[in-house]
C-alpha positions, 0 to 999 in steps of 0.5 A, spaced: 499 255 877 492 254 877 492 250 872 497 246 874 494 244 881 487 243 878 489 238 873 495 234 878 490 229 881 488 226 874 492 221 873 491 219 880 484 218 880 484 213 873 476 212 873 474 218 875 471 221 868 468 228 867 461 224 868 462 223 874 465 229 876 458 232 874 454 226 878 459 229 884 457 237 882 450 235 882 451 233 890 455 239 891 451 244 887 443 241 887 439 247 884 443 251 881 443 252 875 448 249 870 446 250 863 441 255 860 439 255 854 432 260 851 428 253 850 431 249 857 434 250 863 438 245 867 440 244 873 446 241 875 442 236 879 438 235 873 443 235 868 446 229 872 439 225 872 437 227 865 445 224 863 444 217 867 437 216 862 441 216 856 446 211 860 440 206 862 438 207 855 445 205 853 446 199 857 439 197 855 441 197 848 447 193 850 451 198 848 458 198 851 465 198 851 468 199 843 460 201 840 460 208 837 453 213 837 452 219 833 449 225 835 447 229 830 444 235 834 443 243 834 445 247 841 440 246 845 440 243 853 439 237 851 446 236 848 450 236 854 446 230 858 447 225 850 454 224 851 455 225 857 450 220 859 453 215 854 460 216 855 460 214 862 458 206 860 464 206 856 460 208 849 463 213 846 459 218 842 460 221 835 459 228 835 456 230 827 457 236 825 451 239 824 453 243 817 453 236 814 450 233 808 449 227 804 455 223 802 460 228 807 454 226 813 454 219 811 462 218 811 462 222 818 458 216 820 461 210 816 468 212 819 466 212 826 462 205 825 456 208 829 450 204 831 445 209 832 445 216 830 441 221 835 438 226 831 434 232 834 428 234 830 431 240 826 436 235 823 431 229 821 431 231 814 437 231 813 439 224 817 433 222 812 436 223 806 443 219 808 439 213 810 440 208 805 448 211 805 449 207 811 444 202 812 443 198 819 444 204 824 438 205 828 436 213 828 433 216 834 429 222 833 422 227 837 420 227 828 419 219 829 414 219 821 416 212 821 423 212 819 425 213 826 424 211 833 422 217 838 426 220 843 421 220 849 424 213 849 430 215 852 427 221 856 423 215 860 428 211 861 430 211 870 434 217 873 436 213 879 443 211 881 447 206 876 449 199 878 456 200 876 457 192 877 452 192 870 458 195 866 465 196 865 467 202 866 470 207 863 476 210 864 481 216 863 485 211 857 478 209 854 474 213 848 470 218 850 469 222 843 470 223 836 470 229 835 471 232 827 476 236 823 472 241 820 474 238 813 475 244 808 479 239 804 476 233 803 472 229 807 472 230 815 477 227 819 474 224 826 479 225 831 480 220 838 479 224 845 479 221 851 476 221 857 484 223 860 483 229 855 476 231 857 479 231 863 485 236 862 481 241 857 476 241 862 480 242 869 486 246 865 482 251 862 477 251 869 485 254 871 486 259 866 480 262 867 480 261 874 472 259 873 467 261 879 460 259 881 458 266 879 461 265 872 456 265 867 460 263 860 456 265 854 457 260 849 455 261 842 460 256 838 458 249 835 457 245 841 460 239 836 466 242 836 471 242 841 472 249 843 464 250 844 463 243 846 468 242 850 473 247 853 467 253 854 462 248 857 466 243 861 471 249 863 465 253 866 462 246 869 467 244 873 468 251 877 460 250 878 459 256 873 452 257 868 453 255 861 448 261 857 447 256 850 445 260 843 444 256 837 449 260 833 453 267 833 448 273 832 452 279 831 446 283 832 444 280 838 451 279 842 452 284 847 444 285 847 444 277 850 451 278 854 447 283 858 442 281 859 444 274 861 449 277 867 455 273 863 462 274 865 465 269 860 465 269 853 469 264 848 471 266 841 473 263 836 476 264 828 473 271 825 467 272 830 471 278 834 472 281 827 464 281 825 464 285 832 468 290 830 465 292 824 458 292 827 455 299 828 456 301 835 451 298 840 449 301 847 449 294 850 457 293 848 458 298 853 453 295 859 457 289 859 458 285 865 464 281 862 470 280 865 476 275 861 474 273 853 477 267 851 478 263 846 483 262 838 484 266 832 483 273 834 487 276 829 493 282 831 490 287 826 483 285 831 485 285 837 487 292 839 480 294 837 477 288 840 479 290 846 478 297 846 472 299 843 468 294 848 472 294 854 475 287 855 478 286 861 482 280 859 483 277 852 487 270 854 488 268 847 491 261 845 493 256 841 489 248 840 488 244 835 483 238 837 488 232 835 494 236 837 498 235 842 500 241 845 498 247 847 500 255 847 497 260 852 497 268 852 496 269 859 501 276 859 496 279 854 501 280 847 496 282 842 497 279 836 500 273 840 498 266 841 503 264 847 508 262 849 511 256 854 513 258 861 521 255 863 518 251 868 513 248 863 518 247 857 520 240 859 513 237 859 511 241 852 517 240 847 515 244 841 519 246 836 519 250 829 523 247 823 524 250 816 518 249 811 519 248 804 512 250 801 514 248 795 514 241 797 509 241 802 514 238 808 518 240 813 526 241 809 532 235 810 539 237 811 543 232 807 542 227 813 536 227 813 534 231 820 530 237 819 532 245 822 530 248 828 528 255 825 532 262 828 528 267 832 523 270 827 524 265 821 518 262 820 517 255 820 512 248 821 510 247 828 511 240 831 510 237 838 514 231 840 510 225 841 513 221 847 515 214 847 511 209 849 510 209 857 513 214 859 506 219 860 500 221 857 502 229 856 503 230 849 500 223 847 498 224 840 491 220 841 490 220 832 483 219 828 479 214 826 483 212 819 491 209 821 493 213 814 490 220 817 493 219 823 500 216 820 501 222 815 500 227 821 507 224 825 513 227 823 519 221 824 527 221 825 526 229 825 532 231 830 535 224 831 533 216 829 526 214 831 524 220 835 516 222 833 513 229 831 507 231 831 505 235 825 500 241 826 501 243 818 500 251 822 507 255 820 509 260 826 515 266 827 517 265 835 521 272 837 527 272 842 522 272 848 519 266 846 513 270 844 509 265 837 505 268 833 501 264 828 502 266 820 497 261 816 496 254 814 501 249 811 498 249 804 495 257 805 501 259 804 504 259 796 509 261 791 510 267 786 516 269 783 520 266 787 517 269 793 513 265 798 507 269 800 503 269 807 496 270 805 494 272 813 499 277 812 496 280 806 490 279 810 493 283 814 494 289 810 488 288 807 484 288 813 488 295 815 483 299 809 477 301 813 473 301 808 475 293 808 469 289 811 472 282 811 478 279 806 479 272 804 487 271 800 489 265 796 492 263 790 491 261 783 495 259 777 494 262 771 496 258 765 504 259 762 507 262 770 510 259 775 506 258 782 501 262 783 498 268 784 495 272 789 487 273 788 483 277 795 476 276 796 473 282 800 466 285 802 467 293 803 464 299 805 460 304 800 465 308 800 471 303 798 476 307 793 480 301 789 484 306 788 486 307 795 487 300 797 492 299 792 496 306 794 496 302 802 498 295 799 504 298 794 506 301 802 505 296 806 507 288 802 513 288 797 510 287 789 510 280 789 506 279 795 500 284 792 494 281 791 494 281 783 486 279 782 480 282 788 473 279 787 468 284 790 463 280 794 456 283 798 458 277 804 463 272 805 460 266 807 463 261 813 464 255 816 460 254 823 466 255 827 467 262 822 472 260 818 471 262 811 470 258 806 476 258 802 477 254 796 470 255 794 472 262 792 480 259 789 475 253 785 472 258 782 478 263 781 478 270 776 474 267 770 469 273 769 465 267 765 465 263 772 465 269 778 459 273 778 461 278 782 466 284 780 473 283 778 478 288 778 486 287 776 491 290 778 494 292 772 502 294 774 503 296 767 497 303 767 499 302 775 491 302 778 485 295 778 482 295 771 476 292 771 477 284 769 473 283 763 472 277 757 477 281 753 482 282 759 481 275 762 483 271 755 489 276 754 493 274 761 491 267 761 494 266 754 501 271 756 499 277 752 499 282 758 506 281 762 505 280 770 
């Protein structure tokens, strides 16, 4: 209800942008402090003044409505201001996902058509080494060495108020933000937000967090993407709170920074709640001062440890993608869940789950061409229906920079002619009280012996091992067999006994669903956001010749992992030992 009151004068108030919101909190908050990060703090006074130097550069730029600028900066307190400032003359500003390089930074760049790109001078190197990839930018950097113009420029450039009759100003229907799929196949997809869903994010989630000006959100998640860049700052903003700012997550420093920064926040996200856990105990976890943990991805064999060990009063756990166009939300605390529509709600979110076939990649067709909803339990893709044009902005699908990404994600003629979906590509199970629970990504999942295998929830059964550190599941295709054959990469404790784990696995998932091939691994290297990155390790597949680390099989004949040699490799991959 919060949320709703916080977010139901939106649509009536069209010119006002989450950067005016900041201009009018300036006036209310002054010198309290807005963002705090270990190389700068911001007041939210300050914070509106440094946003305004950025706009007058745009406007002194002739930048306008339709021109793109690029931000290739690491967290830092100076992040916030750029956009802010740029977006609120109708620019619209591209936020570079800082793990970029090379041809995938170059694309980032092309396929949003900016004209300047603003560089912090950590990643000047690497802007430096895309220049030629797209010619005709201007590049903006403290690192100027000639190859770009200096940032002070933009720093001296005057805070007083602007003169509104020198630009047109942005709406809530006009572009604020490309912000980037994380791209873990093919190259990046720049998704289009508009200020109306800066505007909802901020205020919505400002409602379901109930945020204070004594709130204090720790946020250690890419501000380029839009859980940390967004949702945690402009939640927190909005209800005149601090947002703590870090580089990136430490796992060693986290409960020590928490403390020691008074905060009562936290934003999660991906495998950051795991890392946690298996960390040895630390006398700050329980000097904590947090009062909700927020955020996507926690997964259930998680959750009850998450909570317990470190005493959160509150997980509220929910279900976004940065392009959808719904949400989901845990607000009763379900562990394992990630929400759940309220039936008050139900008529402005339609959501349905329909019968998937893995095999062909796409949602199945009954002979009329209409696709199935799934029974409780059943598992099935995700879909939002799009509304026909003019009929509100709730569960618009605002797409990508690129028509043809944003065509193959709408889902046509699905209950009846001419209605339009929206695929997430997420399968999930919604129990009888209306409960949904994610199991994995289309495509994650895959087929063997007939079988369709969950890797989350061979993850799962993985992860239920103490002596399994981390896990990532996918599968591989081994010549002369039909689909494709599960294979985990895990990092383990010294203690790990392969033995064992088999005996809990031959427990807890039916034969085809065990994992045929494990790769011991000392780390599991991630994304920015801690996704882990999958098809590196399923690129590589279980070629000793190609791996290496430590391979073992599970050899169903002998009943035990053996160790996967030359000898063996050649011997399943020519058909001689029988799978």
């Amino acid at each position: 209800m919060r949320a709703l009151e916080r977010t139901a004068s939106i649509e009536r108030e069209p010119t006002t942008t989450l950067p005016v919101v900041i201009e009018r909190l300036a006036e209310q908050f002054g010198d309290a402090p807005a963002v705090e990060s270990p190389e700068a703090s911001l007041s939210y006074r300050a914070l509106a003044l440094a946003a305004r130097r950025y706009a007058r550069w745009a406007l002194s730029d002739g930048l306008g409505a339709g021109d793109v600028v690029g931000l290739l900066m690491p967290n830092c307190a100076e992040y916030l201001p750029a956009w802010l400032g740029v977006t609120r003359v109708g620019v619209s500003v591209a936020l570079l996902n800082t793990n970029l390089r090379g041809e995938g930074l170059a694309h980032a760049i092309r396929v949003v058509g900016a004209r300047h790109v603003l560089v912090g001078a950590e990643l000047a190197p690497a802007a430096d080494e895309v220049r030629s990839l797209v010619p005709g930018k201007v590049w903006w950097s403290e690192s100027t060495g000639g190859s770009f113009r200096d940032l002070a420029e933009i720093r001296a450039q005057p805070d007083g108020v602007l003169d509104e009759g020198r630009f047109q100003a942005p709406t809530i229907d006009s572009r604020a933000l490309y912000i980037y799929t994380s791209g873990t196949t093919g190259l990046p997809k720049a998704a289009i937000v508009s200020h109306y869903r800066l505007m909802q994010w901020s205020h919505w989630f400002a409602g379901m967090i109930d945020t204070r000006p004594d709130d204090r959100m720790f946020n250690c998640l890419p501000l380029y993407h839009s859980v940390g860049g967004v949702v945690a700052t402009g939640a927190t903003l909005v209800g005149g709170g601090t947002v703590v700012l870090r580089a990136r997550f430490s796992a060693g420093d986290f409960w020590k920074d928490v403390e020691a920064e008074r905060c009562t926040l936290f934003q999660y996200i991906g495998e950051l709640c795991r890392y946690l856990v298996n960390r040895a105990p630390d006398p700050a976890e329980s000097r904590h001062g947090l009062r909700l943990a927020c955020g996507n991805g926690l997964r259930p064999e998680v959750w009850p440890s998450f909570a317990a060990r470190f005493r959160i009063p509150r997980i509220l756990e929910y279900y976004a993608a940065t392009e959808g166009n719904f949400s989901l939300y845990n607000c009763e605390g379900e562990p394992g869940s990630i929400g759940r529509i309220p039936a008050f709600l139900s008529h402005r979110l339609p959501v349905a789950l329909v019968r998937f076939d893995p095999e062909l990649g796409a949602p199945l067709r009954t002979a009329a061409g209409r696709c199935e909803r799934c029974a409780p339990g059943e598992v099935g893709e995700a879909i939002g229906l799009i509304p026909s044009a003019g009929t509100g902005r709730t569960g618009q699908f605002e797409g990508y920079a690129d028509a043809d990404a944003t065509s193959r994600k709408v889902l046509r003629d699905v209950f009846k002619e001419g209605d339009q979906w929206y695929r997430t590509g997420d399968l999930m199970r919604r129990d009888a009280r209306g409960f949904y629970y994610f199991v994995d990504r289309v495509g994650e999942t895959f087929r063997w012996k007939g079988e369709n295998v969950s890797t989350s929830e061979v993850q799962a059964a993985l992860s239920a091992d103490p002596n399994v550190l981390e896990c990532v599941v996918f599968g591989v295709q081994i010549p002369n067999h039909d689909g494709r054959a599960g294979m985990a990469a895990i990092v383990v404790r010294p203690g790990f006994d392969p033995a064992a784990l088999r005996q809990r696995l031959q427990v807890s998932l039916p034969d085809y669903a065990r994992p045929l091939f494990l790769r011991i691994l000392t780390t599991l290297e991630s994304t920015a956001t801690f996704k882990p990155r999958k098809h590196e390790l399923q690129a590589a597949g279980f070629d000793p010749s190609v791996v290496g680390d430590p391979l073992l099989f599970d050899d169903r004949s002998a009943g035990a992992y053996a160790v996967l040699d030359a000898a063996r490799y050649a011997a399943i991959t020519s058909g001689a030992v029988r799978l």
